[in-house]
C-alpha positions as CSV (number, residue, x, y, z in Angstrom):
1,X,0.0,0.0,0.0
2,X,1.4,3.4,-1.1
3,X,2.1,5.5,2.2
4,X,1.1,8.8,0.4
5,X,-2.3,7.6,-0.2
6,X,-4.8,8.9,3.0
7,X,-6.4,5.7,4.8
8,X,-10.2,5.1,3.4
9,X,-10.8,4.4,6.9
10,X,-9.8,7.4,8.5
11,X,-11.0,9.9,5.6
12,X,-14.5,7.3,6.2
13,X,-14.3,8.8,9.8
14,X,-13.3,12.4,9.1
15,X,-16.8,12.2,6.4
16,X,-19.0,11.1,9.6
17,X,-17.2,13.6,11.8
18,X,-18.7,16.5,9.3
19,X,-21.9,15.0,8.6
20,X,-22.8,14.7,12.8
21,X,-21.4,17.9,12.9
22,X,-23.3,20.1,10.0
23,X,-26.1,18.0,11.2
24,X,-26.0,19.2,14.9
25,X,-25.4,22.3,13.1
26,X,-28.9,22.1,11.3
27,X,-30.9,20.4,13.9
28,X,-29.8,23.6,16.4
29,X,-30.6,26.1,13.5
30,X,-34.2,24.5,13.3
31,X,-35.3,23.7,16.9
32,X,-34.3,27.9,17.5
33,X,-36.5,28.7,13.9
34,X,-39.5,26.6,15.7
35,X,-39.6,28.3,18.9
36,X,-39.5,31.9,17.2
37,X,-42.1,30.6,15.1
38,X,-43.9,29.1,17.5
39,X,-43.5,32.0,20.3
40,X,-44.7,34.5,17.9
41,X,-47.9,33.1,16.9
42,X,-49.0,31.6,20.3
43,X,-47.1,33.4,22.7
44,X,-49.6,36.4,24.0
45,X,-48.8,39.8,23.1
46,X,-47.1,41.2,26.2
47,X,-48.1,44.6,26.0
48,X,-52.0,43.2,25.9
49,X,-51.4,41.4,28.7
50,X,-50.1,44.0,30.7
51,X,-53.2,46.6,29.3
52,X,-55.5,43.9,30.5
53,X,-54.9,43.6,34.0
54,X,-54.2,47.1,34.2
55,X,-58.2,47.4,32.9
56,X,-59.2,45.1,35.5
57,X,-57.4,46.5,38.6
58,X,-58.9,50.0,37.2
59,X,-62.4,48.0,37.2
60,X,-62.1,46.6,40.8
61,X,-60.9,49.6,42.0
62,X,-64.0,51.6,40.6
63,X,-66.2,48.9,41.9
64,X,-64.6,48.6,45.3
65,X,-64.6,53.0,45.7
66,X,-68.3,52.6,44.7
67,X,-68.7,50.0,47.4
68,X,-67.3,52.1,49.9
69,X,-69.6,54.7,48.6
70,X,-73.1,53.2,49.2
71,X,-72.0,51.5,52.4
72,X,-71.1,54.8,54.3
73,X,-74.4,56.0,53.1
74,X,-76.2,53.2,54.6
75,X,-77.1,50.9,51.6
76,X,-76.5,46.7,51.8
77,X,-74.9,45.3,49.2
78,X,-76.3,41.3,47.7
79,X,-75.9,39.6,44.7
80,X,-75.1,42.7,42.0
81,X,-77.7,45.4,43.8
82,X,-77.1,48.3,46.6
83,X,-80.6,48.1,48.8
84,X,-81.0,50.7,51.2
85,X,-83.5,50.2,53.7
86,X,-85.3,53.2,55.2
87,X,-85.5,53.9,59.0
88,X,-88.8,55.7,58.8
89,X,-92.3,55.6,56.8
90,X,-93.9,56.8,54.0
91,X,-97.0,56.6,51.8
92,X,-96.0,54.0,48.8
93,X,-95.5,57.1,46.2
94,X,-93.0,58.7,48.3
95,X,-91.1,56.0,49.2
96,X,-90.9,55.4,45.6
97,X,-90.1,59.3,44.9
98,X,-87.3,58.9,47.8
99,X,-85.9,56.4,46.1
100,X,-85.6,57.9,42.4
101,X,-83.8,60.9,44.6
102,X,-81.0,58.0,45.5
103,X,-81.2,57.6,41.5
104,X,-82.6,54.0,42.5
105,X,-85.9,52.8,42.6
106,X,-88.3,50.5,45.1
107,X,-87.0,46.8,44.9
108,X,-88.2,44.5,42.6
109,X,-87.7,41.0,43.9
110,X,-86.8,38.4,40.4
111,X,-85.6,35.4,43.0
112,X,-86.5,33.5,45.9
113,X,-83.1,34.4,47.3
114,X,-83.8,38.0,46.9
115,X,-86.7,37.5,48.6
116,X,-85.2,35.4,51.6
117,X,-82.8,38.5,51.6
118,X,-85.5,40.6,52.2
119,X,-87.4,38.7,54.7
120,X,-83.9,38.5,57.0
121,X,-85.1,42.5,57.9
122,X,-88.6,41.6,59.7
123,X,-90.5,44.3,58.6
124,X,-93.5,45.8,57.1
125,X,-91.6,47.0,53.7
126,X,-93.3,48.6,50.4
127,X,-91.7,46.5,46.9
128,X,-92.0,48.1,43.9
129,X,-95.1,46.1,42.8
130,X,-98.3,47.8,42.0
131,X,-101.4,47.6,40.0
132,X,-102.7,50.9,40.1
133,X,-102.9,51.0,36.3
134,X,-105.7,47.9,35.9
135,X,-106.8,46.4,38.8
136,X,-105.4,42.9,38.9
137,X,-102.9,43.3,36.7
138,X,-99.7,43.8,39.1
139,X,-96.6,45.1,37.5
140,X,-93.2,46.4,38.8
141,X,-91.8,49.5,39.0
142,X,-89.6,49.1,35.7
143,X,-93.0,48.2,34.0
144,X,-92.5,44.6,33.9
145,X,-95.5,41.8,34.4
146,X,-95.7,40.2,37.6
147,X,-95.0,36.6,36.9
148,X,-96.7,34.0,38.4
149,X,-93.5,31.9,38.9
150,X,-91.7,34.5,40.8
151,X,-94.3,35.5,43.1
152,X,-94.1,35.4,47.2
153,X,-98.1,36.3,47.8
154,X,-99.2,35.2,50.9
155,X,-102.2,32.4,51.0
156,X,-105.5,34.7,49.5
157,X,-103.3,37.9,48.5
158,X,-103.6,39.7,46.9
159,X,-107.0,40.8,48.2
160,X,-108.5,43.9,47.8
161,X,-109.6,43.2,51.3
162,X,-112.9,44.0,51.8
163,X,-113.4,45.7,48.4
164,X,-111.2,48.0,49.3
165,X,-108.5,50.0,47.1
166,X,-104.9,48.0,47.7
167,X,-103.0,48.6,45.0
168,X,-100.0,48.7,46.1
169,X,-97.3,45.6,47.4
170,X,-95.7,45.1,50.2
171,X,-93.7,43.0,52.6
172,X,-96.2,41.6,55.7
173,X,-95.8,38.0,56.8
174,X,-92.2,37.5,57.3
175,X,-92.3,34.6,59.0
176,X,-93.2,32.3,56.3
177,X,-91.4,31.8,52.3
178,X,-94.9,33.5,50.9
179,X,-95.0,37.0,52.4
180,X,-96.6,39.5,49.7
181,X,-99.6,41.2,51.0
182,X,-101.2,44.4,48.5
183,X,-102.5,47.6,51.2
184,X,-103.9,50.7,50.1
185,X,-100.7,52.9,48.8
186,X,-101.4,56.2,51.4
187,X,-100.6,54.0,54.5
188,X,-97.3,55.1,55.9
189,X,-94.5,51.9,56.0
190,X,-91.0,51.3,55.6
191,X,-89.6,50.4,51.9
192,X,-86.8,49.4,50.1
193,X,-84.3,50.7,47.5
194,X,-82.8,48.9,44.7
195,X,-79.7,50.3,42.9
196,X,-78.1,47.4,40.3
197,X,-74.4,47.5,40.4
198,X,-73.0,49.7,37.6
């Protein structure tokens, strides 16, 4: 064998040497094109992120100052709505009157936990329920029907009692789920504000 000639053998390994190598080269170069591809199409935008939870500690805040707000001045706070219950007693059209001065209006009850809620207080309390517009028909104060699947009357209300003029709803029989009782609207009783959460 001629000495100047390179060994195939060594020249094999020198090939497989360089081929690992420009392949570690490649894989390295692909694996780092992935991840930029990758980071920029599913990675969130930082910036977004950032203006997101900046929107949302400005929205808690808000909410918690409002909070703050309504509680100093008396009002109770359950389930998205600021009630404010009075300490003394009105006819039902200015208890309703006081409350659009608190830019709120009587309470309209939509649940049987709302209503439980407003049991808790024992007392006589005008709702914003009336049917001074057609006897009989008995709307709320936002102009919305009555519905018969949402309604708390007490066993025989609403009455009329005695053929008498009670058109507007209240609060009576606290004791028991089904406390709705209509009186005549001049009698003087505590009531209830409603305020939604903004």
């Amino acid at each position: 064998m001629d000495k100047n000639l390179p060994d195939a053998s060594a020249t094999n390994r020198k090939l497989v040497v360089w081929s690992l190598g420009l392949l570690c080269i490649l894989q390295a170069a692909l694996n780092i094109s992935l991840r930029l591809a990758l980071y920029s199409s599913d990675a969130p935008d930082c910036d977004a992120v950032i203006r997101n939870l900046t929107e949302e500690r400005d929205q808690l805040k808000r909410k918690l100052k409002t909070f703050d707000h309504y509680t100093q001045e008396g009002w109770v706070y359950f389930r998205s709505s600021f009630y404010f219950i009075s300490s003394d007693t009105k006819s039902w059209a200015d208890s309703r009157d006081n409350c659009l001065q608190k830019v709120a209006d009587l309470v309209i009850i939509n649940s049987k936990e709302e209503n439980e809620f407003i049991r808790q207080f024992r007392r006589l309390f005008w709702i914003g329920l009336t049917d001074k517009e057609k006897e009989g028909i008995w709307k709320w104060v936002d102009g919305t029907l009555l519905s018969t699947t949402s309604s708390f009357w007490h066993r025989g209300e609403p009455n009329s009692y005695f053929s008498t003029d009670e058109d507007c709803g209240e609060t009576k029989f606290n004791e028991v789920e089904d406390n709705w009782n209509d009186e005549k609207c001049h009698w003087q009783k505590f009531w209830i504000c409603e305020k939604m959460e903004a």
